[in-house]
Biotite code that builds the C-alpha atoms (Angstrom):
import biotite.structure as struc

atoms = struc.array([
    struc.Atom([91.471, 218.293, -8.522], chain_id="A", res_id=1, res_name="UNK", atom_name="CA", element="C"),
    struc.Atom([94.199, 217.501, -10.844], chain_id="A", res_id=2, res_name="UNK", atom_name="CA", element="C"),
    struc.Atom([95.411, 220.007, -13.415], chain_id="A", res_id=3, res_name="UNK", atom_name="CA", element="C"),
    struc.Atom([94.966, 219.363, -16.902], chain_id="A", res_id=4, res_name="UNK", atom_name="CA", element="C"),
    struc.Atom([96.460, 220.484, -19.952], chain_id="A", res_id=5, res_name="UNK", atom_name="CA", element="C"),
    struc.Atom([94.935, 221.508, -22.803], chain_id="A", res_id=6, res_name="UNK", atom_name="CA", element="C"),
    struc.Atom([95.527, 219.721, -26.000], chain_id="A", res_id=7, res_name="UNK", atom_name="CA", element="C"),
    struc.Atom([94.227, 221.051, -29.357], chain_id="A", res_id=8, res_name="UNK", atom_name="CA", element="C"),
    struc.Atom([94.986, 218.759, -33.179], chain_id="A", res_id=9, res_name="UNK", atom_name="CA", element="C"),
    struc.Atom([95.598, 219.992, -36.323], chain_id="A", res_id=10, res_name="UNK", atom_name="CA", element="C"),
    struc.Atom([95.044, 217.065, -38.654], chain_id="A", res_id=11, res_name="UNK", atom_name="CA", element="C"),
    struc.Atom([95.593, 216.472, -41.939], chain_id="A", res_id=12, res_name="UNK", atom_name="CA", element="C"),
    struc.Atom([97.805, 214.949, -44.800], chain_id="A", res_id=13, res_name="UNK", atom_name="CA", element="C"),
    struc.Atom([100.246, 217.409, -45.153], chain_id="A", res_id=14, res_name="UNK", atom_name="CA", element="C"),
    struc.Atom([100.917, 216.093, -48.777], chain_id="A", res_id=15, res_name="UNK", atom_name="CA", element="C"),
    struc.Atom([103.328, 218.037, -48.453], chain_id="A", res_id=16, res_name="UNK", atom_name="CA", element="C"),
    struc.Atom([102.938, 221.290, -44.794], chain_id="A", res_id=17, res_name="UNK", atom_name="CA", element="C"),
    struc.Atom([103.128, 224.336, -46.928], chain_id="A", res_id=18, res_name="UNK", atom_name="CA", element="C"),
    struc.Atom([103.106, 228.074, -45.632], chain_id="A", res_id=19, res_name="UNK", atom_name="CA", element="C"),
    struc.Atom([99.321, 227.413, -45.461], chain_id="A", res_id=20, res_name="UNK", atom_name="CA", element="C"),
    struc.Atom([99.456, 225.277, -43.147], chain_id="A", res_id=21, res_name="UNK", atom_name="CA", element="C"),
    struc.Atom([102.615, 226.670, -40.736], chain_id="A", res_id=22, res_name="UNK", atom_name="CA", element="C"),
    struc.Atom([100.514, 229.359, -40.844], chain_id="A", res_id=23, res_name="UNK", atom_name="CA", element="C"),
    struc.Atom([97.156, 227.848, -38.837], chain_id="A", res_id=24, res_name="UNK", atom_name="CA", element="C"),
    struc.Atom([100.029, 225.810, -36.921], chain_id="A", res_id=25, res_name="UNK", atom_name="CA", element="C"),
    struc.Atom([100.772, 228.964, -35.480], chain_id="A", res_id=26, res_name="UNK", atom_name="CA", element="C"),
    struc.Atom([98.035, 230.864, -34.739], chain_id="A", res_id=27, res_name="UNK", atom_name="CA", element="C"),
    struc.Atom([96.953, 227.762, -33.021], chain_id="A", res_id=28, res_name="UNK", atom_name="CA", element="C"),
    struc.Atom([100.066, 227.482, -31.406], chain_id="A", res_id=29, res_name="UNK", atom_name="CA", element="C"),
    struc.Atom([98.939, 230.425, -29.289], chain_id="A", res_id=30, res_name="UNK", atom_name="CA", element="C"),
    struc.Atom([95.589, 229.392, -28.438], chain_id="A", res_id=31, res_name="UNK", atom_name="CA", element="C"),
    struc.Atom([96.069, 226.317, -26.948], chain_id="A", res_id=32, res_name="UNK", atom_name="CA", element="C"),
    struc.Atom([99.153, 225.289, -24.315], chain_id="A", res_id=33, res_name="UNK", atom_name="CA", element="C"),
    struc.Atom([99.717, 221.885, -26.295], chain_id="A", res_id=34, res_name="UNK", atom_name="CA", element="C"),
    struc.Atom([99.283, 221.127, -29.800], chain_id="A", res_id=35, res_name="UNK", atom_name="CA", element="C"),
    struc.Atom([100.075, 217.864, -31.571], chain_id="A", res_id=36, res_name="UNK", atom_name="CA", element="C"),
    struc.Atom([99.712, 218.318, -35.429], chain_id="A", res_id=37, res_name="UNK", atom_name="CA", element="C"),
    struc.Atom([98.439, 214.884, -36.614], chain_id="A", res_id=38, res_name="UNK", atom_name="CA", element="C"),
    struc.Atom([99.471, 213.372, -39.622], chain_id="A", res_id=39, res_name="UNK", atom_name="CA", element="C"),
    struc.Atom([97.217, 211.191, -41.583], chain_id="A", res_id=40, res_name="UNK", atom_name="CA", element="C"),
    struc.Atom([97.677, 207.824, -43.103], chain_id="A", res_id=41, res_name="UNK", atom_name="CA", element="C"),
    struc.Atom([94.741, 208.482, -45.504], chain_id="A", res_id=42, res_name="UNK", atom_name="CA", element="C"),
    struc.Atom([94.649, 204.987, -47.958], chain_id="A", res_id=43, res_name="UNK", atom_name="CA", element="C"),
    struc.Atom([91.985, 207.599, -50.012], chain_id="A", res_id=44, res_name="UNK", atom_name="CA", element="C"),
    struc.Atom([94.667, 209.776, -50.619], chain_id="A", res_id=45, res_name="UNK", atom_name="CA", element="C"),
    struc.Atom([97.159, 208.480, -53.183], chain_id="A", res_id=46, res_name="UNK", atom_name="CA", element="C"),
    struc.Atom([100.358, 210.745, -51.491], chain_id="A", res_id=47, res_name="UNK", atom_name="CA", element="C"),
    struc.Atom([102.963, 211.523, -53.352], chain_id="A", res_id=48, res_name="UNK", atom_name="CA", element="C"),
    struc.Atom([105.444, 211.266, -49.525], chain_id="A", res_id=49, res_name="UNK", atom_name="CA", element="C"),
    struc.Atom([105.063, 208.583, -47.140], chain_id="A", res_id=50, res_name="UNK", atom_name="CA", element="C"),
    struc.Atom([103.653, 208.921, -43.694], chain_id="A", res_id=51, res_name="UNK", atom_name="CA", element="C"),
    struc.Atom([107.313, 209.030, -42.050], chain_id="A", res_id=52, res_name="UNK", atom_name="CA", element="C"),
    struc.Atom([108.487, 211.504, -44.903], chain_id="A", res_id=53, res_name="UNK", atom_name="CA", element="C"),
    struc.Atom([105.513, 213.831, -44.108], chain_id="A", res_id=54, res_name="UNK", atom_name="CA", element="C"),
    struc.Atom([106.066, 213.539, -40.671], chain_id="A", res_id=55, res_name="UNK", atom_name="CA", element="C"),
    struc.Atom([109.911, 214.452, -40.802], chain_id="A", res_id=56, res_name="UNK", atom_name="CA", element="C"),
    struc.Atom([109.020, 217.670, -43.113], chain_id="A", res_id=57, res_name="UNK", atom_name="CA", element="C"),
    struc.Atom([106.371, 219.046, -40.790], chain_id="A", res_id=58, res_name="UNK", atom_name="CA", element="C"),
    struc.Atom([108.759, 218.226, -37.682], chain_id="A", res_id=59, res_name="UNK", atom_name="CA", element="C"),
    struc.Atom([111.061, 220.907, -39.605], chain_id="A", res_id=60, res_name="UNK", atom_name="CA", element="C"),
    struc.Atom([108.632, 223.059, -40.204], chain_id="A", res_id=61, res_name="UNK", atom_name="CA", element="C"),
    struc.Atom([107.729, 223.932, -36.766], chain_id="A", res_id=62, res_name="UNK", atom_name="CA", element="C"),
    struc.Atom([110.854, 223.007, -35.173], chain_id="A", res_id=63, res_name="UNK", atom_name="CA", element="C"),
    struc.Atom([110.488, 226.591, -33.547], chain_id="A", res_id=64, res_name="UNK", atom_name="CA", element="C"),
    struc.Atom([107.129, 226.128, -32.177], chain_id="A", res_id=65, res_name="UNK", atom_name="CA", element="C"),
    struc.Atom([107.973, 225.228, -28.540], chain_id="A", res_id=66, res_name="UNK", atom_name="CA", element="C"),
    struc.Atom([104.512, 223.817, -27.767], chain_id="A", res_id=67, res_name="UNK", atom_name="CA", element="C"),
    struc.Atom([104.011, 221.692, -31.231], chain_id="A", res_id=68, res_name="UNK", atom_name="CA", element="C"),
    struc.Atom([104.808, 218.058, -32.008], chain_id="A", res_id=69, res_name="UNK", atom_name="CA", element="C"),
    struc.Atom([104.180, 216.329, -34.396], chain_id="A", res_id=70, res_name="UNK", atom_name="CA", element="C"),
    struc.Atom([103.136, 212.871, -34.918], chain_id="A", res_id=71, res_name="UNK", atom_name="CA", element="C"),
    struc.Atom([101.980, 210.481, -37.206], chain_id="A", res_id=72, res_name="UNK", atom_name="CA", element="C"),
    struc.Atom([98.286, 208.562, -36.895], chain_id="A", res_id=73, res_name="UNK", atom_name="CA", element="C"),
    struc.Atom([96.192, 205.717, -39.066], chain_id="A", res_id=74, res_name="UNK", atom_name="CA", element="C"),
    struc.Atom([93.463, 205.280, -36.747], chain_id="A", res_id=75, res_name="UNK", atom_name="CA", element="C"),
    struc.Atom([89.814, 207.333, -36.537], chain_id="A", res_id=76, res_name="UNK", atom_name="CA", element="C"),
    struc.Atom([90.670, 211.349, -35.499], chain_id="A", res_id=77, res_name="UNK", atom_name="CA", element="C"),
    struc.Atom([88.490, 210.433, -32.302], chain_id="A", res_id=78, res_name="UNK", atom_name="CA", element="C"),
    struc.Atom([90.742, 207.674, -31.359], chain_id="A", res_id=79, res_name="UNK", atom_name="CA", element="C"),
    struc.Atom([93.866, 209.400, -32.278], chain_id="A", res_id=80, res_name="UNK", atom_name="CA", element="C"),
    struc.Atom([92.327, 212.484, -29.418], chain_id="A", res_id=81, res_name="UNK", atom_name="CA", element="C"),
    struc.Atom([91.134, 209.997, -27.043], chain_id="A", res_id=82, res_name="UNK", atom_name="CA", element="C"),
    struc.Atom([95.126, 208.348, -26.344], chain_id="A", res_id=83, res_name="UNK", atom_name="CA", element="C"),
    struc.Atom([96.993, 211.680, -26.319], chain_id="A", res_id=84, res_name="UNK", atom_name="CA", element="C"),
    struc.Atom([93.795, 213.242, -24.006], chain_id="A", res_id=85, res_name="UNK", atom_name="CA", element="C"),
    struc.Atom([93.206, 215.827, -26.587], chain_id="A", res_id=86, res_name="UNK", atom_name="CA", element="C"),
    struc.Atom([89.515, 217.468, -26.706], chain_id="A", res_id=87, res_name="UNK", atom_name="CA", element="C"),
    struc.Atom([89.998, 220.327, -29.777], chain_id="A", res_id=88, res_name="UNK", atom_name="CA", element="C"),
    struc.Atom([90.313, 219.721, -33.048], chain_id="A", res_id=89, res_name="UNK", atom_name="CA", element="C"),
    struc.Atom([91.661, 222.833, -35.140], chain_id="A", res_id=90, res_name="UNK", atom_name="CA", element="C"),
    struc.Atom([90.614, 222.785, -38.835], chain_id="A", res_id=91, res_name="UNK", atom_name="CA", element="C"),
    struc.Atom([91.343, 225.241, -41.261], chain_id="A", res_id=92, res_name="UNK", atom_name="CA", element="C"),
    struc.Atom([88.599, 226.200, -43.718], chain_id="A", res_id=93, res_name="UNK", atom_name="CA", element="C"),
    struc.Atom([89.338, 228.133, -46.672], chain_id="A", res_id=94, res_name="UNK", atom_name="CA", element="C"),
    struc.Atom([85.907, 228.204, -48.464], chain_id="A", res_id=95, res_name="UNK", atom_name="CA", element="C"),
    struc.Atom([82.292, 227.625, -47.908], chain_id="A", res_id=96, res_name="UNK", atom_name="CA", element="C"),
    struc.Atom([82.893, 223.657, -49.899], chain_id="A", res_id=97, res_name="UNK", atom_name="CA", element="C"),
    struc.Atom([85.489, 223.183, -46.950], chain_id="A", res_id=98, res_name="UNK", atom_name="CA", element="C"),
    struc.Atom([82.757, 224.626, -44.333], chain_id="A", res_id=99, res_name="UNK", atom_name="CA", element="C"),
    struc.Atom([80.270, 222.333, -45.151], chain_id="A", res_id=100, res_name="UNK", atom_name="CA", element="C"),
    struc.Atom([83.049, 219.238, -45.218], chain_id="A", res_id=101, res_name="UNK", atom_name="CA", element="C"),
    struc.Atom([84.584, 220.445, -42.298], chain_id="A", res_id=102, res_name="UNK", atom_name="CA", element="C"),
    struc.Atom([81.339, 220.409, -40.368], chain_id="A", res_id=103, res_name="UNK", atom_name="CA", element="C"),
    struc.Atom([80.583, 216.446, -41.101], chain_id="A", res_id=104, res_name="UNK", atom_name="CA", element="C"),
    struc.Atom([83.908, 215.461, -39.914], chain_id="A", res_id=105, res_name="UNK", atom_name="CA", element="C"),
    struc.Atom([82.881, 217.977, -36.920], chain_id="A", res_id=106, res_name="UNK", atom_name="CA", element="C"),
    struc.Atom([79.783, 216.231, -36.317], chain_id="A", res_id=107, res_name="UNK", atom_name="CA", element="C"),
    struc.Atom([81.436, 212.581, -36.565], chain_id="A", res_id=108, res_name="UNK", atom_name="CA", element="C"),
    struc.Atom([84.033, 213.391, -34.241], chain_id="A", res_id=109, res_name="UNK", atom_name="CA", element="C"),
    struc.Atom([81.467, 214.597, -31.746], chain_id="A", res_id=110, res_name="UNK", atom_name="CA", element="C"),
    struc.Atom([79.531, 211.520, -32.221], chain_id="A", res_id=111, res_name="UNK", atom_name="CA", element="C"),
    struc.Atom([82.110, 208.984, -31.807], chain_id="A", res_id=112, res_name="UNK", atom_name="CA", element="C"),
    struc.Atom([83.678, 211.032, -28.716], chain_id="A", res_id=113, res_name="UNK", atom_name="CA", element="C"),
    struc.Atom([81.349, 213.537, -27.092], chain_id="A", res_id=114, res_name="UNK", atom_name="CA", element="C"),
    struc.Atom([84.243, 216.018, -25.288], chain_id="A", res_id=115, res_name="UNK", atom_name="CA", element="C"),
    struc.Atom([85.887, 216.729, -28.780], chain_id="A", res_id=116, res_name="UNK", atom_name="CA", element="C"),
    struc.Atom([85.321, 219.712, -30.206], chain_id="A", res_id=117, res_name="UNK", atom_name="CA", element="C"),
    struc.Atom([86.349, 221.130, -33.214], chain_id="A", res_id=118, res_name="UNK", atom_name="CA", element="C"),
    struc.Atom([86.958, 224.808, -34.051], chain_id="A", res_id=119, res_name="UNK", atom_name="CA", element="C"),
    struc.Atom([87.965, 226.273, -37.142], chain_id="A", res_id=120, res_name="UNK", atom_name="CA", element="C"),
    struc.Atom([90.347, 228.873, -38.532], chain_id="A", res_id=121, res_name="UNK", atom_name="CA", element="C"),
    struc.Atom([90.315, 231.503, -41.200], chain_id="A", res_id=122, res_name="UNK", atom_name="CA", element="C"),
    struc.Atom([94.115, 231.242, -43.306], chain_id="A", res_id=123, res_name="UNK", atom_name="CA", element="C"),
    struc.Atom([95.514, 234.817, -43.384], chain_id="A", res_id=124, res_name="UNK", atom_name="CA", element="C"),
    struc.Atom([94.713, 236.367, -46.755], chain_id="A", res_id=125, res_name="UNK", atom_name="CA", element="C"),
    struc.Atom([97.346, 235.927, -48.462], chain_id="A", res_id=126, res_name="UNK", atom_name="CA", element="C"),
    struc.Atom([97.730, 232.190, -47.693], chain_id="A", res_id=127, res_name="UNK", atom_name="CA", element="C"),
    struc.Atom([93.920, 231.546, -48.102], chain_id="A", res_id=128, res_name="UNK", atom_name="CA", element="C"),
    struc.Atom([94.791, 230.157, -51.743], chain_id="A", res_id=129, res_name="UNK", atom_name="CA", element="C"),
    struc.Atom([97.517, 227.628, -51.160], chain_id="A", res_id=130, res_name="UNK", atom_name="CA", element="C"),
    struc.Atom([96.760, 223.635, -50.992], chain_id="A", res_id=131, res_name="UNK", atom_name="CA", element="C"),
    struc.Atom([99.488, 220.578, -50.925], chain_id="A", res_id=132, res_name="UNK", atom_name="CA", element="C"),
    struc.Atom([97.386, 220.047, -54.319], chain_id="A", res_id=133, res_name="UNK", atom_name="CA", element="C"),
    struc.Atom([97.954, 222.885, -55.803], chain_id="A", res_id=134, res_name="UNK", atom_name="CA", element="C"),
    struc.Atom([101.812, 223.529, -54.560], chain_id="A", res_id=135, res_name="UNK", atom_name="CA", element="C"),
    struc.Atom([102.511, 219.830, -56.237], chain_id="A", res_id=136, res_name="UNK", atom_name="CA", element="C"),
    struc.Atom([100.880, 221.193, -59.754], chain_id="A", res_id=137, res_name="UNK", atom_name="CA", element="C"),
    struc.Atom([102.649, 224.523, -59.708], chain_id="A", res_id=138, res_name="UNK", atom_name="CA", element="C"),
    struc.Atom([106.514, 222.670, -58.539], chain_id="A", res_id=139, res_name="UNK", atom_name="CA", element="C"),
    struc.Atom([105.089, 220.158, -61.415], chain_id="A", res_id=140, res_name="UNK", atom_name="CA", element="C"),
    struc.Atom([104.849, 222.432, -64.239], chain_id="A", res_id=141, res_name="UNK", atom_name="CA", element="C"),
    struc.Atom([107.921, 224.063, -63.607], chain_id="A", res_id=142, res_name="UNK", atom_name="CA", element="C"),
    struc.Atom([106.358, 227.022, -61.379], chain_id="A", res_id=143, res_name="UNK", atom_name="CA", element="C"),
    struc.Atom([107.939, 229.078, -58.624], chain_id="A", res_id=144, res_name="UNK", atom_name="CA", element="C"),
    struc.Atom([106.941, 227.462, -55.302], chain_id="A", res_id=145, res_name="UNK", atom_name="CA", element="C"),
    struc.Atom([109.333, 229.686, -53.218], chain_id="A", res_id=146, res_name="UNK", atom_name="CA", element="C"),
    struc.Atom([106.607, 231.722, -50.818], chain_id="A", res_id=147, res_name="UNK", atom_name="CA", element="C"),
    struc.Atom([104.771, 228.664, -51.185], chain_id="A", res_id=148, res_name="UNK", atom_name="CA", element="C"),
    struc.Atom([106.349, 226.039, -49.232], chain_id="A", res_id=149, res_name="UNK", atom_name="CA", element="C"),
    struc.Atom([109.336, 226.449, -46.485], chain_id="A", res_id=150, res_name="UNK", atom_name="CA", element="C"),
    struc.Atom([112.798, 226.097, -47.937], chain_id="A", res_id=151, res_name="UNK", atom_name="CA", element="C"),
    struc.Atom([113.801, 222.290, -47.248], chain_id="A", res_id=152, res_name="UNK", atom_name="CA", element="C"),
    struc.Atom([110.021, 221.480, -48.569], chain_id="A", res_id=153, res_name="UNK", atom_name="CA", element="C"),
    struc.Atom([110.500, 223.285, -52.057], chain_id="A", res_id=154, res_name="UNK", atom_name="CA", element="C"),
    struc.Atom([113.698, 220.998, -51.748], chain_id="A", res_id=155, res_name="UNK", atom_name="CA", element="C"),
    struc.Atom([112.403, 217.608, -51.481], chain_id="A", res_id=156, res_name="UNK", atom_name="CA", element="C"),
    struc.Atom([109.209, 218.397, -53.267], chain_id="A", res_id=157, res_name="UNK", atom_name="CA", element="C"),
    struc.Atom([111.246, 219.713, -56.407], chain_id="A", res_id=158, res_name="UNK", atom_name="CA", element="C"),
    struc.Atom([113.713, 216.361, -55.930], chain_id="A", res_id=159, res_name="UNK", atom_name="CA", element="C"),
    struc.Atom([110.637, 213.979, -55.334], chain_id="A", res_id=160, res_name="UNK", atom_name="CA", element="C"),
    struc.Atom([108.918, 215.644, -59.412], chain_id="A", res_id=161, res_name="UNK", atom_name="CA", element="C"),
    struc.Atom([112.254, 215.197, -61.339], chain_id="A", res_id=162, res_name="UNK", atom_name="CA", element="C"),
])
């Protein structure tokens, strides 16, 4: 029987990774012995980086996460799993409106490949609040992003307003 590696995702936009998210990355870093954080191409989503630019600020981000890589995706979530033989997704849910959310893409997922499962993860209290949307309206208006964001994101975010 051949061994097999566990592989867990972390999807999302990552419009742009913020301590929110770094944070999830790594408490899911220790639960599973691979995982890829997936980027999306989401044409929904009107972001303010491009795929590659997203990609190259999470790659940063958790540069010291041995067991993380990061890659970029513009496919279905189920399709993106079934090439890299991943069979966990790891979501982070922040509310009961991201539950319920959360749980359709769950139940898709499932559908469209029956060995992926998706678990989800509470954000430490004191990043519970923080969103890509709401860092880009705070480094808009002139607020302090600083525990926000990691250092080369406030950076490029700040650069990327003015």
């Amino acid at each position: 029987m051949k061994s097999k590696t566990l592989t867990a995702i972390f999807p999302g936009t990552f419009d742009p990774i913020t301590n929110g998210h770094i944070d999830l990355i790594t408490r899911a870093s220790l639960l599973f012995p691979r995982l890829i954080v997936a980027v999306a191409e989401n044409p929904n989503k009107n972001t303010l980086f491009t795929l590659e630019e997203r990609v190259n600020l999470a790659s940063t981000a958790v540069e010291h996460l041995l067991n993380v890589e990061v890659i970029g995706f513009d496919n279905l979530m189920a399709n993106f799993a079934q090439t890299h033989n991943a069979t966990v997704v790891v979501r982070g849910v922040r509310t009961t409106h991201d539950f319920e959310y959360e749980r359709q893409l769950a139940e898709m997922n499932r559908a469209l490949k029956a060995d992926l499962d998706t678990i989800f993860l509470m954000p430490s209290i004191a990043m519970g609040f923080i969103s890509s949307t709401i860092v880009k309206d705070v480094a808009y208006h002139g607020g302090n992003i600083t525990n926000l964001v990691p250092v080369h994101v406030k950076k490029e975010l700040l650069q990327r307003l003015t």
